[in-house]
N, C-alpha and C positions, 0 to 999 in steps of 0.2 A: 345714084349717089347714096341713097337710102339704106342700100344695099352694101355696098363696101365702105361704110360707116357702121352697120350693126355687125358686118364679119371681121371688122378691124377691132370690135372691143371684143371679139370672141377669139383672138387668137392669142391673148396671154392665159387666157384658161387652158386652153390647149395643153401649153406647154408643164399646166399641174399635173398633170394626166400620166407621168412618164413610170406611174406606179405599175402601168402593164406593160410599158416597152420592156422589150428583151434586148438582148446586146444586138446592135447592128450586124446583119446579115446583109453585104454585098452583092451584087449582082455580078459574077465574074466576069461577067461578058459587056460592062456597063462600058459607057461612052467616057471618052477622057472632057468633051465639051456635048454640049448640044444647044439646036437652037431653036426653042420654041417656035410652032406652025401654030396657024388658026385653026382651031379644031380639038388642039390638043387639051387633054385635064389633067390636074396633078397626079390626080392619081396614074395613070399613063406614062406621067413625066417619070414618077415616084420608081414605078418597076423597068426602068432603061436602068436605075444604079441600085434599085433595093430588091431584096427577094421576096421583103415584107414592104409591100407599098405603104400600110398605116406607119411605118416608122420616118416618115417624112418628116416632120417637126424634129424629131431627132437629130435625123443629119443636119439641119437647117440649125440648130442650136450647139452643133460643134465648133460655128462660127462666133467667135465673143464679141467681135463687131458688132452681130447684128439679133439686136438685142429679141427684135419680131421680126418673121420673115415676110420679103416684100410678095404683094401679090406679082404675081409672074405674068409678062404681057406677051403677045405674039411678036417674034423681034429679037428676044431675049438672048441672052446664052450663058448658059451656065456653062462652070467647072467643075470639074470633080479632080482631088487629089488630094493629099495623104499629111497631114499637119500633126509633128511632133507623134505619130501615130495613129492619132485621129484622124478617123473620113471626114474630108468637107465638100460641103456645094458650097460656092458662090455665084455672085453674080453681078457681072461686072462688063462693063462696053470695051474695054482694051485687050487685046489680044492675050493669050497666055498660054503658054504649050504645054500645059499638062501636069509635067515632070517639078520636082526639088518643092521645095515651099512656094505655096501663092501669095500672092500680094494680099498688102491690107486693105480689106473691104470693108469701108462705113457706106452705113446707107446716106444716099444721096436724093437732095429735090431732083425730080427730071419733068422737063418740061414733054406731052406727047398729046397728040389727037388720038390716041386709042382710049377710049373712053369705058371699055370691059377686061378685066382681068380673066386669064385662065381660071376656069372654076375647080373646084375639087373633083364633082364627080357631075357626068353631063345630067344636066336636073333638066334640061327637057325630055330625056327619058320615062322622070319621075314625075312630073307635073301636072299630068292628069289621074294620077292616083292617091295626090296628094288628101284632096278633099272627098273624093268621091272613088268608087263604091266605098262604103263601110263593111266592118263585119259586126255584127249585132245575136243576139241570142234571140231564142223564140221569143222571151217575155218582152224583152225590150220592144219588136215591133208589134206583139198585143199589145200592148199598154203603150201605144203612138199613137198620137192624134192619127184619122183618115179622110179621107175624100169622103164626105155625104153623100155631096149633088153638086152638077154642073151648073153652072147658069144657062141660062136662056134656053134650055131644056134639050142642047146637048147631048151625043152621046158618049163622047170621047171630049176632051180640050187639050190645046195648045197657046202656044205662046201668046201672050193678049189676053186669055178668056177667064172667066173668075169663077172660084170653084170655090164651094161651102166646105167645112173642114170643123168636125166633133174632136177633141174640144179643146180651141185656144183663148179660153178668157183670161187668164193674165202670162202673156207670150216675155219670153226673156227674152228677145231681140223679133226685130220685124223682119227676118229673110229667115224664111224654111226651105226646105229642101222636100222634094218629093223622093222615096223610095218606093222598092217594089222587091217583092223577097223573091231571092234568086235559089241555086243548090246548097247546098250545104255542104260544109268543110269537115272531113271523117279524117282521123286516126287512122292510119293505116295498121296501128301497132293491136289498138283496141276496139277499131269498128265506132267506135265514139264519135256523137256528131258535135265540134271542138265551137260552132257557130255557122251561120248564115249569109252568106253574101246577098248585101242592102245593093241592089241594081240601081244606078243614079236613072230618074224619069225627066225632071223637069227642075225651076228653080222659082220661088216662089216671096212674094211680097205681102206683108197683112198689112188691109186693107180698112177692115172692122174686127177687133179681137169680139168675140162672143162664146155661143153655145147654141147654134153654129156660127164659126166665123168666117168672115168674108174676105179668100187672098187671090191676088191676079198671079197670075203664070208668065213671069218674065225671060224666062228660057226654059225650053223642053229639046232633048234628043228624040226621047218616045210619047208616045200620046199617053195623055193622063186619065185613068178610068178611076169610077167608083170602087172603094176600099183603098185604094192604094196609099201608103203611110205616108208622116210630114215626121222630121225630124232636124230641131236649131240647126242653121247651117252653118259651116266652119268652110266655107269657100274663101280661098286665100289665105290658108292657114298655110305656112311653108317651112318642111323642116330645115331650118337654116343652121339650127345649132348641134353641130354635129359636125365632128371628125372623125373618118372612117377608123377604127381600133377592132382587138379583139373581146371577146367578154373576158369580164375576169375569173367566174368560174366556169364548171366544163357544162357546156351545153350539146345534144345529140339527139337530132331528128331526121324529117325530111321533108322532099318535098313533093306537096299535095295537087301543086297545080301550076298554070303556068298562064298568063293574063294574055290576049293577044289571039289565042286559038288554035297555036303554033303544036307541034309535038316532039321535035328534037327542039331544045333549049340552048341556045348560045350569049354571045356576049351580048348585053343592055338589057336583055331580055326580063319581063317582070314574073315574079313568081310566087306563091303564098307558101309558109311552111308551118309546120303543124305545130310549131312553138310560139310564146308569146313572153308576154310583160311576166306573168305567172310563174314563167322559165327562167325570169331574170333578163329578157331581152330588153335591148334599149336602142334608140336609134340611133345609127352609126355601126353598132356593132356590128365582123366581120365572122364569116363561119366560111369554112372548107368545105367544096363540093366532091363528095368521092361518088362516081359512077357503080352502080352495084356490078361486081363480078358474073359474068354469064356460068350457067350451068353446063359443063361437057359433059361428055360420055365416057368413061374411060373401060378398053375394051382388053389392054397389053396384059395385065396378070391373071384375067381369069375368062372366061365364056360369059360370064354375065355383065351386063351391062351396067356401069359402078356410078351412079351420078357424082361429081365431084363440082363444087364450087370454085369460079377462082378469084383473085383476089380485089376488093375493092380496090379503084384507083384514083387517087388524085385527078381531078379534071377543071377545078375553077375556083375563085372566090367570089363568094354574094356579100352583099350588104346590108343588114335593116333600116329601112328608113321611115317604112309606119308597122309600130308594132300593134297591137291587138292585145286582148288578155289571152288567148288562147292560139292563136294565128297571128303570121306577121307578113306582110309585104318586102319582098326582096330586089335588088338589081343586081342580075350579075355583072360584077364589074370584069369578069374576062373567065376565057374557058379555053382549055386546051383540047379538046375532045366532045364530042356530043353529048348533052345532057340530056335526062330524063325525067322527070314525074314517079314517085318514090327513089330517086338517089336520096343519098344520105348527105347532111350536114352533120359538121361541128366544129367544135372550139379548135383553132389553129396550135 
């Protein structure tokens, strides 16, 4: 309830936003009705009638009825058809063939036992990357408190066991986080090391703030050793306020990595790219994935062997939804073709 309560006051801001919509781009091949399944997200919904799924608010605001658009439940069924010129969706429980003008749609009380709305984009995709790993710079996890010493003389701990930690004597919240510094994120462009992936270890409670202080280990994936850093924990921090758009200036990178362990990239899939906050990214923001062109051989005009490049291509769009100062966390929300690890992004 909590939940579509704080996205019900976030969706007239939305509709401020239309400084980056471009004119409605149709999906020629869209549905005249459709009827929402369980499973399904707007965004999904969004590319059955648009070419640009961020322009969803859009068509949803060709309707003068309806002032906010309703969350969309499994059940549903939308229309699509063509008002005074204007594309509209609505949504409506009585039949309607498509064709001439649609009825009027005000929004209505409805009484249902579905108690979850279609979401925007599947956020259990995104949900354990919310809060954990981080990207962090060297300095940041020198200058982090560390693991001293175990308790009870320990050589490793886990969940239950209390571990001394230099130095939290005056802690801004009592739950830290254990990291462990992982590889580091390079510029493909300049070899540049862009930051560090913080490995989540463990999750932790203080107990005694000092010098050393005293925190219990209330959840652990990995075992916890000496050195290993603490950093205030943001567990349960959720990007909720965010609708998927484009940037508004031109942004152009790639990508450096791909979360999971996977090596061809496809739809949901999580991936880091070599841009950040610093780039102007923002959460939400959408970028175009073009696969890089393979190298041929071209042999037809001469005896020698001619390398020729060929053309990048359109193959998916990603989304940001934890940016970084230099690195950002992506999901690809769909992909037509195999993706890779240095393809290129950018601005749609």
């Amino acid at each position: 309830m909590a939940l579509r309560i704080l996205l019900g006051a976030l969706i007239p801001l939305l509709f401020s936003a239309f400084v980056w919509a471009d004119s409605l781009r149709i999906n020629p091949n869209h549905p005249d009705r459709y009827t929402v399944v369980k499973g399904d997200t707007l965004w999904d919904i969004s590319g059955k009638f648009l070419e640009h799924p961020w322009q969803w608010p859009q068509l949803w605001h060709n309707n003068p009825q309806i002032k906010n658009p309703h969350w969309i439940y499994p059940g549903d069924t939308l229309y699509f058809s063509y008002v005074n010129g204007e594309p509209r969706l609505s949504l409506s429980p009585t039949e309607y063939s498509g064709y001439g003008e649609a009825p009027d749609l005000t929004p209505h009380i409805r009484e249902s036992r579905i108690e979850q709305a279609i979401p925007m984009i599947p956020s259990d995709a995104i949900a354990q990357f919310l809060s954990t790993p981080k990207v962090v710079s060297a300095d940041e996890l020198a200058q982090a408190p560390y693991v001293l010493e175990i308790a009870d003389e320990h050589l490793v701990a886990g969940s239950g066991d209390r571990v001394y930690v230099r130095a939290i004597e005056n802690p801004e919240g009592l739950e830290y986080t254990i990291y462990r510094q992982g590889k580091p994120y390079i510029s493909p462009d300049t070899q540049e090391i862009l930051g560090y992936e913080a490995e989540y270890i463990a999750d932790t409670l203080v107990e005694t703030p000092g010098d050393p202080a005293t925190l219990r280990i209330t959840k652990s994936d990995s075992e916890v050793r000496r050195g290993d850093r603490l950093m205030l924990s943001t567990a349960g921090a959720m990007a909720l306020n965010y609708f998927p758009r484009p940037p508004e200036q031109r942004v152009s990178g790639s990508i450096i990595r791909v979360m999971g362990g996977v090596t061809q990239i496809g739809q949901r899939d999580i991936v880091v790219l070599d841009k950040g906050t610093a780039d102007g990214l923002e959460v939400g923001h959408t970028l175009d994935i073009y696969k890089k062109g393979r190298i041929v051989i071209d042999r037809m005009q001469s005896d020698e062997a001619v390398p020729v490049k060929l053309p990048d291509e359109l193959a998916g769009v990603l989304m940001i939804f934890r940016p970084f100062e230099r690195v950002s966390y992506a999901l690809v929300m769909n992909a037509t073709s195999a993706i890779h690890t240095l393809d290129r992004v950018q601005t749609p």
